[in-house]
Phi, psi and omega in degrees: 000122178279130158249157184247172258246319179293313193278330164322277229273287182304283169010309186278335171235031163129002202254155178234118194294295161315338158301317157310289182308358227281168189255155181269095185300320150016295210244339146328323200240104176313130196290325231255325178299296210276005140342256232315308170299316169263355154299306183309312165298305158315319170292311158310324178278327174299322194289307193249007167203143194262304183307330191298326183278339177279000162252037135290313177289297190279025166279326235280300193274012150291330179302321190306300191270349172283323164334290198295324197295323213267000000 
């Protein structure tokens, strides 16, 4: 396995070089797409359960508030 001089060095002290890299799907997707894509995964979850979508929003603000702790 080949490394490089960062990955040497850090590596014995817990860093993870790819942990570093991981890409933002995010920042990736143009917003006016990626709406259009979570109304439609909203809409599917109402379609075949209505709860399933209000317990998303209340995942959603547990993600919120763990957030906020750290």
């Amino acid at each position: 396995m080949h490394q490089n001089a960062f990955s040497e060095k850090l590596t014995p002290l817990g860093f993870k070089m790819f942990d570093m890299l991981v890409v933002d799907l995010m920042h990736e997707v143009e917003l006016g797409v990626w709406k259009a894509v979570f109304i439609h995964l909203l809409r599917l979850l109402e379609c075949h359960n209505e709860s399933l979508k209000h317990e998303m929003d209340r995942r959603q603000v547990l993600i919120g508030f763990l957030e906020a702790r750290h």
